[in-house]
ZASEBA-512506 format. One line per field, with one value per residue (C-alpha): x, y, z; residue number from 1. Coordinates in steps of 0.02 Angstrom, whole numbers. Layout:
BEGIN
X = c(X,...)
Y = c(Y,...)
Z = c(Z,...)
domi = c(NUM,...)
END
This chain:
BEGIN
X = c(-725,-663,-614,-694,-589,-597,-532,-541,-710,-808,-781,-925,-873,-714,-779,-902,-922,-1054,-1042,-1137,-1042,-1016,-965,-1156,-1228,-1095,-1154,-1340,-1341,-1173,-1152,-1331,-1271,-1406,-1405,-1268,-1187,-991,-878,-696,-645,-482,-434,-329,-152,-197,-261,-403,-520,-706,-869,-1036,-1189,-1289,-1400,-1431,-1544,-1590,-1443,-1307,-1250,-1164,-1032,-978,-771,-652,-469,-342,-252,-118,-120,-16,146,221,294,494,480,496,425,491,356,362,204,63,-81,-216,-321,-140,-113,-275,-239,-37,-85,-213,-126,19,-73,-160,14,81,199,202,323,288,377,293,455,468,556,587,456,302,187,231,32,-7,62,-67,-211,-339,-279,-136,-223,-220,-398,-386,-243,-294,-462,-360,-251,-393,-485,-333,-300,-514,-489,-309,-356,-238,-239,-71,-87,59,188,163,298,277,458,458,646,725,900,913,796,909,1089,1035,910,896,1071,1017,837,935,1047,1047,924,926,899,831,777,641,715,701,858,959,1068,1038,891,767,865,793,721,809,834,885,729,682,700,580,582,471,500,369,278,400,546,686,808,1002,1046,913,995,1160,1103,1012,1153,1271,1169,1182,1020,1042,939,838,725,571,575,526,369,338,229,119,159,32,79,270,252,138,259,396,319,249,415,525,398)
Y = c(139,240,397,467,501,668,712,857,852,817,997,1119,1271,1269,1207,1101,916,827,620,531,359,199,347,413,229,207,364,320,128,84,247,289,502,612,795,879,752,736,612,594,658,689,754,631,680,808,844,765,842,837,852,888,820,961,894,708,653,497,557,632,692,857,878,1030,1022,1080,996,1052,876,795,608,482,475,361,188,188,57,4,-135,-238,-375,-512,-486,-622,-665,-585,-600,-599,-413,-335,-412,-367,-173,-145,-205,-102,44,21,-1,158,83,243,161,-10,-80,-242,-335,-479,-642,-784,-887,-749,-798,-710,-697,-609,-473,-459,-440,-317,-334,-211,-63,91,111,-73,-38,139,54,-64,78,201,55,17,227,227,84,141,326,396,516,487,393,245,287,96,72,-80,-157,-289,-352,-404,-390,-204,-169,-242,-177,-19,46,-66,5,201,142,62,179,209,105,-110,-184,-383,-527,-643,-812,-981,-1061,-898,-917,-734,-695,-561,-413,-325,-144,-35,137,137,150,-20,-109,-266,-383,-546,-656,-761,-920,-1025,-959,-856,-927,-944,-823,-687,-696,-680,-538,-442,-477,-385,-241,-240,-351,-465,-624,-658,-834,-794,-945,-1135,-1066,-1036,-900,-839,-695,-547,-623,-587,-375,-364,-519,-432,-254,-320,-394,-227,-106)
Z = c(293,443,348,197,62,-36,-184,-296,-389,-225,-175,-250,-129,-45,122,40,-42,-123,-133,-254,-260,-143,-21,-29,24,161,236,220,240,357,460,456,462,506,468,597,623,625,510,476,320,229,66,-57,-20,99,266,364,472,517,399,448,353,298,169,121,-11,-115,-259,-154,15,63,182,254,290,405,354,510,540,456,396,504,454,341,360,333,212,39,-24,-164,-195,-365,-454,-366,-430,-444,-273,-173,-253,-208,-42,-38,-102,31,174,109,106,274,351,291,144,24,-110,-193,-333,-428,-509,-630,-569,-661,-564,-602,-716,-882,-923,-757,-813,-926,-771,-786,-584,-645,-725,-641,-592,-519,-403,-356,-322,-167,-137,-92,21,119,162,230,318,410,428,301,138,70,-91,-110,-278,-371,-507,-617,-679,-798,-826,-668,-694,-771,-628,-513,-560,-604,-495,-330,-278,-281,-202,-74,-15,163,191,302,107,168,67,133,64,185,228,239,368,427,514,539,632,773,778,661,649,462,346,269,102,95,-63,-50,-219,-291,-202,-321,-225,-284,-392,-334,-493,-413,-247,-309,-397,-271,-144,-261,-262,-52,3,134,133,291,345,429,530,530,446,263,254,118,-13,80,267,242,231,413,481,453,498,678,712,686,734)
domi = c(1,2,3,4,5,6,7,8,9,10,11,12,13,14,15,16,17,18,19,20,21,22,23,24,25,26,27,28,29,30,31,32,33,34,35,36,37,38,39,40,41,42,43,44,45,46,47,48,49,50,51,52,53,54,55,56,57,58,59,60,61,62,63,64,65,66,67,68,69,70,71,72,73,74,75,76,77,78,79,80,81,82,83,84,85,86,87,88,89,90,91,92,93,94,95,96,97,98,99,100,101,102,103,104,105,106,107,108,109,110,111,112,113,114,115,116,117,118,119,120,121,122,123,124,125,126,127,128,129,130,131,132,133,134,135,136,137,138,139,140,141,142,143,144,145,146,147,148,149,150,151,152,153,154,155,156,157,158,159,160,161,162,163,164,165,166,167,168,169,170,171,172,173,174,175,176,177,178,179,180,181,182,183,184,185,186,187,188,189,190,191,192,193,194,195,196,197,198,199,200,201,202,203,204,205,206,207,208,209,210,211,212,213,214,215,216,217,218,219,220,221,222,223,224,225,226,227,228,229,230,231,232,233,234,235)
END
């Protein structure tokens, strides 16, 4: 946890918080804070800044806050990713958060696992809990938008298009015969199918709505590898 995240019902004065959660023992056990001393701090979709440990007890710690910096700024990229399982998501969301990714859409394909849809991975508590994790651990306070679509081809011919207007729209699919591009100044679409593959009917579709399929190279690389693969490489 390099930042500590703030939110709303922390704050007991307006320049003050009080943490009684997992927050509280990272202070006391990880970071070992004394009184007057200095950690970074940010406010959930706001600014970060400094706060100063001005009371720590056995049931809480209390921060005073001074919130003057904005959060790094966002990744140009929106990521398109066929719903893993369960231990790949948690994975996939908080690298995606760490890396800046501030939209993520988790799509249906026709390889996906019709019951892991069903995950208690996908409740909103369990991917705000990954979410939250990956923005501590990058230094960040923007929380990503995650948008949940279950039928791939309305998805695809009627909403893909507008999403990926103006934007470099690529498919990671081996044996493409089009390969990753190099830096880009356009803002990015990413879609990554399932570990099945995507089907021939998929690609067809999602090059009608102006994707471009890409290979990655001799390797075949893993669901939550492609999104910081293909990140490195363009950044």
């Amino acid at each position: 946890m390099n930042l500590i995240l703030l939110s709303d019902p922390d704050f007991i004065s307006p320049d003050r918080v009080r943490l009684t959660d997992r927050r509280l023992t990272h202070i006391k056990d990880v970071l070992k804070a004394q009184i007057g001393q200095s950690l970074t701090v940010g406010k959930l979709n706001g600014l970060m800044g400094q706060g100063t440990v001005v009371s720590k007890k056995t049931d809480g710690v209390e921060l005073d806050v001074k919130l003057d910096s904005k959060p790094p700024k966002a990744l140009a990229l929106t990521l398109v990713l066929a719903l893993p399982r369960p231990p790949m998501l948690k994975r996939i969301l908080f690298s995606a958060a760490m890396l800046g990714v501030k939209k993520i859409i988790i799509l249906n394909f026709n390889r996906v696992e019709k019951g892991l849809w069903n995950s208690s991975s996908l409740k909103p508590e369990a991917i705000t809990e990954q979410l939250v994790l990956g923005l501590e651990q990058a230094k960040d306070t923007i929380m990503p938008e995650v948008v949940l679509k279950k039928r791939f081809k309305p998805f695809v011919e009627d909403e893909l298009p507008k999403l990926t207007k103006g934007t470099l729209a690529l498919v990671a699919h081996p044996g493409s015969t089009q390969y990753l591009p190099g830096n880009s100044l356009k803002p990015l679409t990413l879609i990554i199918g399932p570990e099945g593959g995507i089907l021939d009917y998929e690609i067809e579709l999602l090059k009608s709505a102006g994707c471009q399929p890409i290979d990655l190279g001799p390797r075949i690389l893993r669901t939550e590898t492609v999104l910081p693969y293909v990140v490195g490489k363009l950044s």
